[in-house]
N, C-alpha and C positions, 0 to 999 in steps of 0.2 A: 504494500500500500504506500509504504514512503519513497519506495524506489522510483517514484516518479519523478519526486525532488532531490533527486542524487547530484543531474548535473547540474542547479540550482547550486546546490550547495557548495558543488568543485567550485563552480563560476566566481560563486562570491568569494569561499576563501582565494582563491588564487588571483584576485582582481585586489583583496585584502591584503594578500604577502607581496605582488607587485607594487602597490601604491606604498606601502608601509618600506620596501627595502629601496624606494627612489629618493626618501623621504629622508631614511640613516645614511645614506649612500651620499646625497649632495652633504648633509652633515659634515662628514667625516671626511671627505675627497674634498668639497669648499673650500677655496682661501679665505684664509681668516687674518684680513687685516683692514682691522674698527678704524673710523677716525670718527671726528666729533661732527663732517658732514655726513655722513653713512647711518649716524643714531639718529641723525633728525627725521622725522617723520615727512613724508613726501608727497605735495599737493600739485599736482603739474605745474611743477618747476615752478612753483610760486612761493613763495617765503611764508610758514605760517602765522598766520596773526590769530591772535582771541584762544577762547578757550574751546576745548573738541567739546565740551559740556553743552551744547548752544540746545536750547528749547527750540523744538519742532512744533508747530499746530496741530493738535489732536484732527484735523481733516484734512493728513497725509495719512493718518493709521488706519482713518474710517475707511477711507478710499482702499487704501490695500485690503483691508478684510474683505470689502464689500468685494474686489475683485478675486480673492481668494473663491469667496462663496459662489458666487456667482459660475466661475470658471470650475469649481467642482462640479457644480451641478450640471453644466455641460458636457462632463467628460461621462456623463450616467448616458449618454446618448451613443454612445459607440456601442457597448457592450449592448444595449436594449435591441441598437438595431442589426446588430448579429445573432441576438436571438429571436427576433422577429423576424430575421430572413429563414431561419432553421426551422419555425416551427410548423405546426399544423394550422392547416387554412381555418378549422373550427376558432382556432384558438387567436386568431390574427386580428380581429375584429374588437375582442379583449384587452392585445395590448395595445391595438392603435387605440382605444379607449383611454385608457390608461397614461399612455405615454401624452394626449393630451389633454389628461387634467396636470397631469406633473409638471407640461408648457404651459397653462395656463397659471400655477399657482408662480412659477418662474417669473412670467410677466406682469403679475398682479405684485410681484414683491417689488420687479423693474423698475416700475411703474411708481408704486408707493415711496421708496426711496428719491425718485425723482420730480415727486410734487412737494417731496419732505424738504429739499435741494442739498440731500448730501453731496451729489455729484458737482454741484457750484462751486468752484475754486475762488470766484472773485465775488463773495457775498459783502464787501465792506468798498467795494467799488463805487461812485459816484454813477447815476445814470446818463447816459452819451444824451447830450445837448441834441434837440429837435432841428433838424436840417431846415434853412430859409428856401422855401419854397421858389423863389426868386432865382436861385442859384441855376435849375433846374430849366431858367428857361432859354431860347435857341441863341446861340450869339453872331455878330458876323464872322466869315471867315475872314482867315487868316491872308492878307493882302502881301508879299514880299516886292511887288513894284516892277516884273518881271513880265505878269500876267499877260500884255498883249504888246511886246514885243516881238509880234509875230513867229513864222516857223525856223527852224534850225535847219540848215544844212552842212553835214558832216560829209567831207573828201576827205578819203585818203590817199597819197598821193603811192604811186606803184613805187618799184626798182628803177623804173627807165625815167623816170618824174612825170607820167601822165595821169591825171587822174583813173583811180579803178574804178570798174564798173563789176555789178553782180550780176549772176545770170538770172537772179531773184527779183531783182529791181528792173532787169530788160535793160538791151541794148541800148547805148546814148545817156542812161538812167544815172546819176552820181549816188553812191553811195550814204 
């Protein structure tokens, strides 16, 4: 009966004894020479300043639990629906049943947390100023004084210094 979880077991200890002898191995093979830049603690190459003690907002924790919970309850959907594809057709009607009251209570809880506004990062933010309707309306364009200076004609002059023509443009035609 346990010999099912035998290679379980190899796996872990030996993933165990690898990870553990890299661990005494850089230890003891390491060069070992401290200086008093090497003990400072290292903030991308930035100079620490303040204390590592610093008060977080209690809605960075809310948020990660909430996405802990949430994301478990997502991962109940892989396994339901390998067993939903395995089972019997009597039985399929049951769990698609099932599986949505389990989306709905999911949603309902979604939902409840985001009327509550746990999900709001900027709840102490000022409201964005009402746009002047005026703003909004058509302006003229944009005149650079070029406008009707009539058309451009572009020559380019060949190797022999006669003006080229295209066989696109037609005979006579300047490019």
């Amino acid at each position: 009966m346990l010999s099912g979880y035998l290679p379980m077991l190899v796996m872990l200890v030996l993933a165990t004894v690898i990870a553990g002898s890299m661990v005494i191995g850089s230890f003891f093979l390491g060069p070992k020479k401290p200086s008093r830049f090497k003990s400072e603690s290292y903030e991308c190459g930035m100079t620490p300043v303040g204390s590592a003690r610093e008060r977080f907002p209690i809605k960075f924790y809310l948020i990660a639990m909430l996405f802990i919970i949430f994301d478990i309850e997502t991962i109940f959907l892989y396994p339901w629906a390998v067993t939903f594809r395995d089972s019997v057709k009597s039985v399929k009607m049951f769990y698609l049943a099932e599986m949505g009251v389990f989306v709905l209570i999911l949603f309902v809880g979604y939902f409840y947390i985001l009327g509550k506004g746990a999900l709001d990062w900027d709840e102490g933010r000022e409201p964005e100023p009402v746009a002047d309707p005026s703003i909004f309306k058509p302006r003229p364009p944009i005149r650079f004084g070029n406008e009707y200076s009539g058309p451009i004609q572009i020559a380019s002059k060949s190797e022999s210094g006669t003006p080229a023509t295209s066989a696109a443009a037609g005979p006579g035609k300047r490019l």
